[in-house]
C-alpha positions in Angstrom: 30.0 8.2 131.0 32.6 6.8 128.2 32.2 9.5 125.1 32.0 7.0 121.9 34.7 6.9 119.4 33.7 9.7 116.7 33.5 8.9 113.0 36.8 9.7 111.1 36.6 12.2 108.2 37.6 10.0 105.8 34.2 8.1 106.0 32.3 11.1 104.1 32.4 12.0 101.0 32.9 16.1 100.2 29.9 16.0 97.4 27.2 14.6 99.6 28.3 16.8 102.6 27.2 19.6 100.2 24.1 21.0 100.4 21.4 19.4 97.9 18.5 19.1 99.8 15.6 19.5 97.6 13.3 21.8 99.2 9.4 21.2 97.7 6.7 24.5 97.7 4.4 23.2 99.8 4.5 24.7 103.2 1.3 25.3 104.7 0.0 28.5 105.1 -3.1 30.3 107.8 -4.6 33.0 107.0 -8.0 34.8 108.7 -11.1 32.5 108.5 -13.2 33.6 105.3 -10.1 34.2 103.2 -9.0 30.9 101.0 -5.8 29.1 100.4 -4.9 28.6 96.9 -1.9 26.4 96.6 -0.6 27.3 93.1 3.2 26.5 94.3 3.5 22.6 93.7 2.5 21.9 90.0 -0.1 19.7 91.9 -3.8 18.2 90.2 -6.5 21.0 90.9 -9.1 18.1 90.5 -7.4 15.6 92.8 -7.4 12.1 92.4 -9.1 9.5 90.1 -12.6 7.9 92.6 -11.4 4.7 91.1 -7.8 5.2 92.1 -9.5 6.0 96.0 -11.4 3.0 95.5 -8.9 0.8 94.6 -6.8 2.1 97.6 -9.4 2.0 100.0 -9.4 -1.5 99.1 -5.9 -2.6 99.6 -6.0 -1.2 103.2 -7.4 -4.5 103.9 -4.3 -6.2 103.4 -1.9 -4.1 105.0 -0.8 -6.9 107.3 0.6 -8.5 104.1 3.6 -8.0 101.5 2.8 -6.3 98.4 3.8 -8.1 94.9 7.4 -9.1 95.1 7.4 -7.0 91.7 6.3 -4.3 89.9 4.8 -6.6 86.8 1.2 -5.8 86.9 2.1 -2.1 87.0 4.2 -2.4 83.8 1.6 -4.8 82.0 -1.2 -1.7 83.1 1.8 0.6 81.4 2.1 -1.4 78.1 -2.3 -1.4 77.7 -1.6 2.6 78.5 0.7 2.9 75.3 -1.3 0.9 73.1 0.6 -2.0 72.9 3.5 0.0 71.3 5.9 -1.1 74.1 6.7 -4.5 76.2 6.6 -4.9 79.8 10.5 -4.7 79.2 10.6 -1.4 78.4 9.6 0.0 81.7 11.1 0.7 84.9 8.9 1.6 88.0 9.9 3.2 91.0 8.8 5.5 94.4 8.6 8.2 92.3 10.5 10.2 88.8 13.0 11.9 91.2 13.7 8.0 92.4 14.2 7.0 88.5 16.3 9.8 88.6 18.1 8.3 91.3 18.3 5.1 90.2 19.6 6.6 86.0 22.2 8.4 88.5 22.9 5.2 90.3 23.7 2.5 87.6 25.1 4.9 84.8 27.6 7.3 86.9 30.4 6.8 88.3 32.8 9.3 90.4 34.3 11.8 88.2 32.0 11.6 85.3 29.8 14.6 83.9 26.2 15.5 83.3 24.9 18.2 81.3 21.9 20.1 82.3 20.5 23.6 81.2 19.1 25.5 83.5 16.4 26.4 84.6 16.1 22.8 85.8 14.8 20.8 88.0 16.8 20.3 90.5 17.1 16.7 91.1 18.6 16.4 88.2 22.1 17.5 89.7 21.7 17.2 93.4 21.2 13.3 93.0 23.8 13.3 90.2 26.5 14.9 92.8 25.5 11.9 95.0 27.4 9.4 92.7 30.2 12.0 92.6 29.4 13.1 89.2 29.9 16.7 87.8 27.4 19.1 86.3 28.0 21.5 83.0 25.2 24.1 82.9 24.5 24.8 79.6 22.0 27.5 80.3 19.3 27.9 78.3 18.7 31.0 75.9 16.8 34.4 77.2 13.8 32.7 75.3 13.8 29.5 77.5 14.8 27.5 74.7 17.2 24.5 75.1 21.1 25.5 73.2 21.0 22.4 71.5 24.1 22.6 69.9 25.6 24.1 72.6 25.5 21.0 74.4 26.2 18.7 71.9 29.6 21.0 71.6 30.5 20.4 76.0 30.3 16.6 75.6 33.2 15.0 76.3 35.0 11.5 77.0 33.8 12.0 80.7 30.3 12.8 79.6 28.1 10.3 80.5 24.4 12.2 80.7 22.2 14.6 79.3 19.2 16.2 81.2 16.3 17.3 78.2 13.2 18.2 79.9 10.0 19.1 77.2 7.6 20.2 78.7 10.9 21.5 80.4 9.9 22.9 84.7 10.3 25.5 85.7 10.2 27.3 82.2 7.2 25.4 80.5 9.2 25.3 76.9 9.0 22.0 75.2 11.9 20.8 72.3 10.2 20.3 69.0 10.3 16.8 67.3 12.0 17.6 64.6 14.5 19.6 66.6 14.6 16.4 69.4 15.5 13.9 66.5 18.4 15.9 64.7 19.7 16.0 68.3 19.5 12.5 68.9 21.1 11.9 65.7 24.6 13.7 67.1 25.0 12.2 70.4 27.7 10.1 70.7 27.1 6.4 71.9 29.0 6.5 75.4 25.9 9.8 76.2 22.3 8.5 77.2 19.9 11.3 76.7 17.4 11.6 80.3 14.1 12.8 79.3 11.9 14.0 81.5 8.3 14.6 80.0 6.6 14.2 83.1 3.8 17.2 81.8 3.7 15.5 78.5 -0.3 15.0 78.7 -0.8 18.8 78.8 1.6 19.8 75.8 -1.0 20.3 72.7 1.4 22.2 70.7 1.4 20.2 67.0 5.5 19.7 67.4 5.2 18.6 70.4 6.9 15.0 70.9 7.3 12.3 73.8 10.5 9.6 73.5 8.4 7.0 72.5 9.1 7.2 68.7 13.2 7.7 69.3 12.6 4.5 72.2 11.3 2.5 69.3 13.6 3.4 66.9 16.5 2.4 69.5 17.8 5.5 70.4 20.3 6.0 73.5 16.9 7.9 75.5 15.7 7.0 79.0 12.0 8.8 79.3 11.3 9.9 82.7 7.4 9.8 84.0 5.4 10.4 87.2 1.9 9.6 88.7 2.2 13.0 90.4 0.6 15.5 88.0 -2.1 13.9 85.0 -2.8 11.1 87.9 -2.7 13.5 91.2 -0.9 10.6 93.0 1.7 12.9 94.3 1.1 11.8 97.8 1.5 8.1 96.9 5.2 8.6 95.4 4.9 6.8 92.2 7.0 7.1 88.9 8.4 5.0 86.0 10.6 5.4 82.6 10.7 3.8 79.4 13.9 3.0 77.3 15.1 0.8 75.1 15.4 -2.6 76.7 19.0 -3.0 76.9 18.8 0.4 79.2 15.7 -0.6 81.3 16.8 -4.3 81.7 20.0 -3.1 83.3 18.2 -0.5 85.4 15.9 -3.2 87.2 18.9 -5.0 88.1 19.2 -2.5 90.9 15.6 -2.5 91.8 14.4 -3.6 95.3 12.3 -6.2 95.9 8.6 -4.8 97.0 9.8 -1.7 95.9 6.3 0.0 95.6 3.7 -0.4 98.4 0.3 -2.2 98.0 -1.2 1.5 98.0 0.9 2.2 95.4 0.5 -0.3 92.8 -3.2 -0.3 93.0 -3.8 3.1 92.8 -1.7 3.8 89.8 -2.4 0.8 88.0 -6.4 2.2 88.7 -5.4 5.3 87.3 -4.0 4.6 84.2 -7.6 2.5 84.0 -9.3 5.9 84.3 -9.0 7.8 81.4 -11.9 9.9 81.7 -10.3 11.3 84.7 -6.8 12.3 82.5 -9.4 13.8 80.1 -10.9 16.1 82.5 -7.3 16.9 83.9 -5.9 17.9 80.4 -9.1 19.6 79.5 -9.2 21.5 82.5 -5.4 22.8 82.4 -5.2 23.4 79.4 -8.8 25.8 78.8 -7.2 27.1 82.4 -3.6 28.0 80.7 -5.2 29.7 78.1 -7.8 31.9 80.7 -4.4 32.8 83.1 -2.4 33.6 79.9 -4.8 36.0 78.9 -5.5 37.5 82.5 -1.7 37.8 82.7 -1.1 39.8 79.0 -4.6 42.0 80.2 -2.4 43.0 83.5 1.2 43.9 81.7 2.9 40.8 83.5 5.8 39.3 81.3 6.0 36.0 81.0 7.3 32.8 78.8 4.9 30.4 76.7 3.7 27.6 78.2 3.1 24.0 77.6 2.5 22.6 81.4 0.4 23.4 83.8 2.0 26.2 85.3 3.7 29.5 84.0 7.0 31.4 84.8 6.9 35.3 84.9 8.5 38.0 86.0 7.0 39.2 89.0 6.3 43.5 88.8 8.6 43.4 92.3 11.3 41.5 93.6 10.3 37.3 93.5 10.4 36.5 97.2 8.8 40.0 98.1 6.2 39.1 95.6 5.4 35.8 96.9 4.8 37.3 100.7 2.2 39.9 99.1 0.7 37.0 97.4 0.6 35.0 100.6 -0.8 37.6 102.4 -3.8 37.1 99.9 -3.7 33.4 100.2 -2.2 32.5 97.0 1.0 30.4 97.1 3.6 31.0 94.4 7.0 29.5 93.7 10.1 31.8 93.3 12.9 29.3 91.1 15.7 31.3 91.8 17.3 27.7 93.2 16.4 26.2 89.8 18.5 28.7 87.9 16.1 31.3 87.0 16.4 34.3 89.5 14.1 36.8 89.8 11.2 34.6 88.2 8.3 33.0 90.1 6.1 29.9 88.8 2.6 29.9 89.1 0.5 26.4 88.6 -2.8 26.1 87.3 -5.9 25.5 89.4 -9.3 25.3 89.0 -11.4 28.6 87.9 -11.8 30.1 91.1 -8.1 30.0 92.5 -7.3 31.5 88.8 -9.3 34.5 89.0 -8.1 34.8 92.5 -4.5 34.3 91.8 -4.9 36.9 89.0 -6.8 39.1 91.7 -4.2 39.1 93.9 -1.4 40.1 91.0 -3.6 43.1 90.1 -3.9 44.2 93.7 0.3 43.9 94.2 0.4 46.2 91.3 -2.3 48.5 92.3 -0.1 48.6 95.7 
């Protein structure tokens, strides 16, 4: 047999050979019948879905044989009822997911040799799909408090700077940026920097200073805001996402913007969930009376950890973070350790219903007891 001519070297490029996998929290595990799973390690909806959502999906399986729309236009249209009104169908861009926006912001805007700016913690998307386009990351880490160095990064941009990762509520910390705070930012950045803001937990913030982009997209600032069907919606499984920006950015985004990019699945489950908003009622109501009964369970046990405006919480575990997440496994509960995201030693716990709380919190008192 006649070996086949092997690929020469020069074909790959060094900054995708690295490793920037993205490795989720959801692996499955089995424990002894009568003891339940809690997954608390994905950020996930502890209600589910929207019935109208199912409905609507249930009823596009009909049609599988066929194409989807050739464009995402009724999703965007279903977008502009969502925000009153106060945007066009212009403003958005929809894709297979945020992390594909992401992909997409990294794809139009960066070029080989340019720099980002992230702070860690951080998601990590944020720079493995930025190395993709050859791009280089600055990590300018956050404080001790989890608060974003604001100035700090306005004093790394440079000529090459090209992107700046903002995240409120930020994952895996939970802090948020304050609007004031946001605005006297915005006001510094130079022209040739677009601002990437990811507020994909935005419906769970409550704090009063709390701010979206919408008021800085209106007003015309340099601001992409990056959102996702996964959390408020629960359509994590369906891989849906969009951004809104001023329509200069988000015109020249869709230029790059497959045909049929999102399946007939997806377009009719998330246009019928932004349709349900009694179901994003319950969701906030229920994570955020739920944040308030972990806090407390957590300051009642001695565990340290950071204010919250998501629907999860970072602490510091009372042992070492993946030692701590076994012991919790062994009780069923599933926890993330973000040492990858830039916070070592720290573990982020999500939100569920009642039950998985007090079991979650159950389980943290019998690791300390042990």
């Amino acid at each position: 047999m006649i070996k086949g001519q092997e690929a020469d070297s020069t074909l790959f490029k060094s900054y995708i050979l690295e490793d920037s996998t993205y490795k989720g929290g959801g692996k499955k595990i089995v424990m002894p019948e009568g003891i339940e799973v809690h997954k608390l390690s994905s950020n996930e909806n502890p209600l589910g879905f929207s019935d109208k959502a199912k409905q609507a999906i249930v009823t596009a399986t009909e049609n599988l044989s066929l194409y989807p729309d050739n464009t995402d236009m009724r999703l965007r249209e279903a977008l502009v009822q969502d925000f009153q009104n106060e945007l066009s169908v212009d403003h958005f861009v929809t894709a297979n997911s945020g992390s594909e926006i992401i992909d997409i912001i990294s794809k139009v805007f960066l070029s080989e040799g340019d720099e980002i700016i992230v702070s860690q913690p951080c998601f990590l998307p944020y720079t493995a799909f930025t190395r993709w386009m050859g791009a280089k990351a600055i990590n300018v880490p956050m404080t001790p408090n989890y608060d974003y160095d604001l100035d700090g990064i306005l004093n790394a941009i440079t000529s090459k700077t090209k992107l700046v990762f903002l995240a409120s509520p930020n994952n895996p910390s939970g802090n948020y940026i304050p609007h004031d705070q946001l605005k006297n930012f915005l006001s510094k950045v130079p022209s040739h920097v677009l601002v990437i803001y990811d507020e994909v937990y935005r419906h769970f913030a409550e704090a009063k200073d709390y701010t979206s982009a919408l008021p800085f997209v209106k007003e015309g600032y340099n601001i992409i805001a990056v959102n996702s069907f996964s959390k408020t919606y629960g359509l994590a499984g369906l891989r849906v996402g969009y951004c809104y920006a001023p329509e200069e950015l988000s015109n020249y985004m869709r230029k790059v913007c497959k045909p049929f990019l999102l399946s007939s699945l997806a377009l009719e489950g998330a246009i019928a969930s932004l349709a349900d908003t009694e179901f994003v009622e319950r969701t906030v109501a229920l994570v955020q009376t739920e944040r308030r009964y972990v806090l407390e369970g957590l300051k009642e046990l001695g565990i340290t950890f950071w204010p919250t405006q998501g629907n999860f919480v970072l602490i510091d575990p009372p042992v070492e973070d993946m030692k701590f997440a076994s012991l919790m496994e062994q009780q069923g509960i599933m926890v993330r350790p973000v040492g990858v995201f830039g916070a070592p030693g720290k573990v982020r716990i999500s939100f569920g219903v009642r039950a998985a709380n007090t079991a979650m919190l159950a389980a943290i008192k019998t690791v300390l007891n042990s």
